[in-house]
N, C-alpha and C positions, 0 to 999 in steps of 0.2 A: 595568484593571478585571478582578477573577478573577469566574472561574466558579465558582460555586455547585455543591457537588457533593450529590447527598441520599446518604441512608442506604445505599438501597438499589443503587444506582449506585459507593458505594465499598464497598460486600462483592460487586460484580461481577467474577468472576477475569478478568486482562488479555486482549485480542484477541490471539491468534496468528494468526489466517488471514483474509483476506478476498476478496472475490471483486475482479472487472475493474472495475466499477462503484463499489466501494466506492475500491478503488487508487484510480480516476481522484479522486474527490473530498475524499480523504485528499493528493494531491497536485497537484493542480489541474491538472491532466493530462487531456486529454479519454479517452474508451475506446476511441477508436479508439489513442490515442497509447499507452496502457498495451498493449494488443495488439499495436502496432508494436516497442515493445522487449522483446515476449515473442519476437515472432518473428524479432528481429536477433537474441536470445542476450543480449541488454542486462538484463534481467529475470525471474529466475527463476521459474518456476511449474510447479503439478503438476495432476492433474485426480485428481479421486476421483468416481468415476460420472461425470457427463456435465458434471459442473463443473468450472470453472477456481478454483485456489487460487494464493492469493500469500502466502508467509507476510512477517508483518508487517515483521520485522528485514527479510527481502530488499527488500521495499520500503525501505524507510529507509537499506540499504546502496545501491542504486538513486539515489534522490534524492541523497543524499551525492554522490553519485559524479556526477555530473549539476552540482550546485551546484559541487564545487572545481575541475572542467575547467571551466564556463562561467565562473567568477569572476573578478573586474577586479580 
């Protein structure tokens, strides 16, 4: 089944960053777990002011990387 995209949703410029919150539900990953491999070095992230950023690709290299060691 596809998803319906509207007008205004496809002239939206792609997600490059998103916070700890958004990571965990973009990868089904709880927040405490997205925090847990920021802080092993497993997940890269930066802070601008008082927030934590994750950019997209590093997520998606993350999960990668997650998916081909855990796979059978």
């Amino acid at each position: 089944m596809e998803q319906q995209i509207s007008k205004s949703e496809a002239s939206l410029p792609p997600t490059l960053v998103v916070g700890p919150d958004e990571a965990a539900r973009m990868t089904a990953h709880s927040r405490s777990g997205i925090y847990k491999a920021i802080a092993a070095g497993e997940l890269r992230s930066f802070k601008t002011g008082k927030r934590r950023m994750i950019l997209v690709r590093e997520l998606e290299l993350w999960i990668n990387r997650i998916a081909s060691e855990n796979a059978r």
